[in-house]
C-alpha atoms as one frame of an Amber mdcrd trajectory, in Angstrom:
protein
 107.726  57.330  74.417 107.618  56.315  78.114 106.278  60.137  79.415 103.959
  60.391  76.305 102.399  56.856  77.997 102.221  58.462  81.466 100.752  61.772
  80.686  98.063  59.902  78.560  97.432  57.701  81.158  97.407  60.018  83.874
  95.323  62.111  81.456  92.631  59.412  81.251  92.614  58.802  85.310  91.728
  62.901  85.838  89.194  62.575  83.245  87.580  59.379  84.839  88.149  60.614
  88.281  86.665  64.251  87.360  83.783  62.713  85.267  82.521  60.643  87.748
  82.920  63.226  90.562  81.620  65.670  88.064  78.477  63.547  87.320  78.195
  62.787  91.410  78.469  66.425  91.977  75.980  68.071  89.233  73.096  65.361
  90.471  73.583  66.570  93.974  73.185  70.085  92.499  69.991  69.485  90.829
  68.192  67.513  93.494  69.500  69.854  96.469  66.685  72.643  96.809  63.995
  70.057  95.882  65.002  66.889  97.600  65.952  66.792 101.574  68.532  64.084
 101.332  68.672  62.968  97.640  71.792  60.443  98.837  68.774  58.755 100.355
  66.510  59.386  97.703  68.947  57.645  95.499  69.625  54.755  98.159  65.836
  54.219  98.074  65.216  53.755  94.401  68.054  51.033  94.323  66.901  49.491
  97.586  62.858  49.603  96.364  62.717  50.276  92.824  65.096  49.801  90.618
  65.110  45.997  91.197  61.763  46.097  88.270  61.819  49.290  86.701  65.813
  49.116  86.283  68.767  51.645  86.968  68.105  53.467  84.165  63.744  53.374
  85.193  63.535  51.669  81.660  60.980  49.217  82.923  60.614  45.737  82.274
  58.937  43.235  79.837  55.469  42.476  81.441  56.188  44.095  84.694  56.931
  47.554  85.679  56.612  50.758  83.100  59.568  53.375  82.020  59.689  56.283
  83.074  62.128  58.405  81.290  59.956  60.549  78.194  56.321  58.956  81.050
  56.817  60.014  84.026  56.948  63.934  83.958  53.619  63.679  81.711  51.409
  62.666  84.339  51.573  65.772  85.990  50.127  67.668  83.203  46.539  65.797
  83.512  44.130  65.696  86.277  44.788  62.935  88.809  47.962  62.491  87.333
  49.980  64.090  90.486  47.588  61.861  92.954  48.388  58.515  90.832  52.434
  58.832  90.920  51.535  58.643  94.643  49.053  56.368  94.692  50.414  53.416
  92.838  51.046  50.149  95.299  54.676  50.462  94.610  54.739  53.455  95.971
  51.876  53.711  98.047  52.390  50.331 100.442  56.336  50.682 100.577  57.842
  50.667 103.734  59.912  54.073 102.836  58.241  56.868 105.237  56.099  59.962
 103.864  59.265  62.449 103.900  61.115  60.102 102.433  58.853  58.684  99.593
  57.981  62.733  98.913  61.827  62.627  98.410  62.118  59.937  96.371  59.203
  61.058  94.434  61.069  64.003  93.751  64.205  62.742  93.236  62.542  59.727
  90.544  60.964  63.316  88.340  64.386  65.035  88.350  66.616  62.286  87.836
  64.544  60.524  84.812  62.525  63.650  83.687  64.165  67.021  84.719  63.726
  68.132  81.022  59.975  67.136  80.766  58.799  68.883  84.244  56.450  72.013
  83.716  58.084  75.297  84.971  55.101  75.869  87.681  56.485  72.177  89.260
  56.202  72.075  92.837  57.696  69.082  95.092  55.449  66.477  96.741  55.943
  66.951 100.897  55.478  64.520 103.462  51.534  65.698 104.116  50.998  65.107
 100.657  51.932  62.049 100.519  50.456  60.347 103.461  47.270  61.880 102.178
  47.262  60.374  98.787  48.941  57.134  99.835  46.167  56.118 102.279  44.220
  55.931  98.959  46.146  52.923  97.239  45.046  51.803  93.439  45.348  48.486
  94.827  43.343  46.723  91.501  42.773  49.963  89.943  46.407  50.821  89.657
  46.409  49.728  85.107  43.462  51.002  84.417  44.240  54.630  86.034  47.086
  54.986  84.535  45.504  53.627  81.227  42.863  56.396  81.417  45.651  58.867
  82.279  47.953  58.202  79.152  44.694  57.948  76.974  43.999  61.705  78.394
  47.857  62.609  77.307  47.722  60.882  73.664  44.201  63.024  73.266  46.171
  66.023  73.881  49.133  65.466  72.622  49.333  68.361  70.531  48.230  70.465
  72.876  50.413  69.432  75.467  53.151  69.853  72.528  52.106  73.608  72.122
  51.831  73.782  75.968  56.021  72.629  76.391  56.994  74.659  73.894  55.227
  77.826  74.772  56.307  77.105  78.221  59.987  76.472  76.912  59.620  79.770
  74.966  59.181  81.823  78.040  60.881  79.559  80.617  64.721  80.365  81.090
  67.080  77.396  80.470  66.731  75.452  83.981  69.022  73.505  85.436  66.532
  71.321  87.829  67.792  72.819  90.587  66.572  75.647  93.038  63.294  77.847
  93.415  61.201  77.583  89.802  59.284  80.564  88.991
């Protein structure tokens, strides 16, 4: 009875120890080739983010929108790229342009690796600074407004457009070069 007790228990520790490693390990994988230092990226999001949009970037009631099933769909419309950049969140934080490109990065693959189109290609620090110098300081609800109202217009069509892309794409696992 007493080694039945230990090898269950130790069999729970490896499990626990190798899950959370495991998990630890796989998002270091997928971030590595498109994120610089994704332990910063992460350390960023819980130091200048996830305080309103939440661990899990669910959001909050009257306050800051989810991302998970959002996020990724922005950069299927026009000016949808710019506006993940220029939001004041993102645009007036302290967090320099390398970084924030990181974290930018790091924010798509973490809460929408599934939902990014194949042809994806990682904000840099230039890009960044760029679009950041042009903040939706009052305009930041009503962009994004316009920019979901452009996705629920096409809706099918972006459907069509994920699954054709799916079709032809190779199972991806968010890491290194994409096409």
């Amino acid at each position: 009875m007493g080694i039945t007790r230990n090898i269950a228990v130790i069999s729970v520790a490896i499990v626990v120890v190798f899950g959370i490693t495991g998990k630890a390990y796989t998002q270091e994988l997928i971030t590595a080739d498109l994120v610089n230092n994704p332990q910063k990226a992460a350390l960023n999001w819980m130091v200048n983010c996830q305080g309103c949009h939440g661990a899990d970037a669910n959001g909050s009631p009257n306050g800051a929108p989810p991302m998970p099933g959002v996020i990724a769909s922005f950069l299927l419309v026009g000016g949808g790229r710019e506006y993940l950049a220029r939001v004041p969140g993102v645009a007036i934080s302290p967090i320099p342009d390398g970084e924030l490109a990181d974290l930018l990065n790091w924010m798509l693959l973490r809460f929408a690796c599934d939902d990014l189109p194949a042809d994806f290609k990682p904000y840099d620090a230039a890009e960044v600074s760029a679009l950041r110098a042009d903040v939706l300081i009052t305009q930041a609800a009503s962009e994004r407004d316009r920019l979901l109202a452009m996705l629920s217009a096409s809706e099918a069509k972006r459907e069509v457009l994920v699954k054709d892309i799916n079709d032809k794409t190779p199972p991806q696992n968010c890491g290194g070069a994409r096409g």
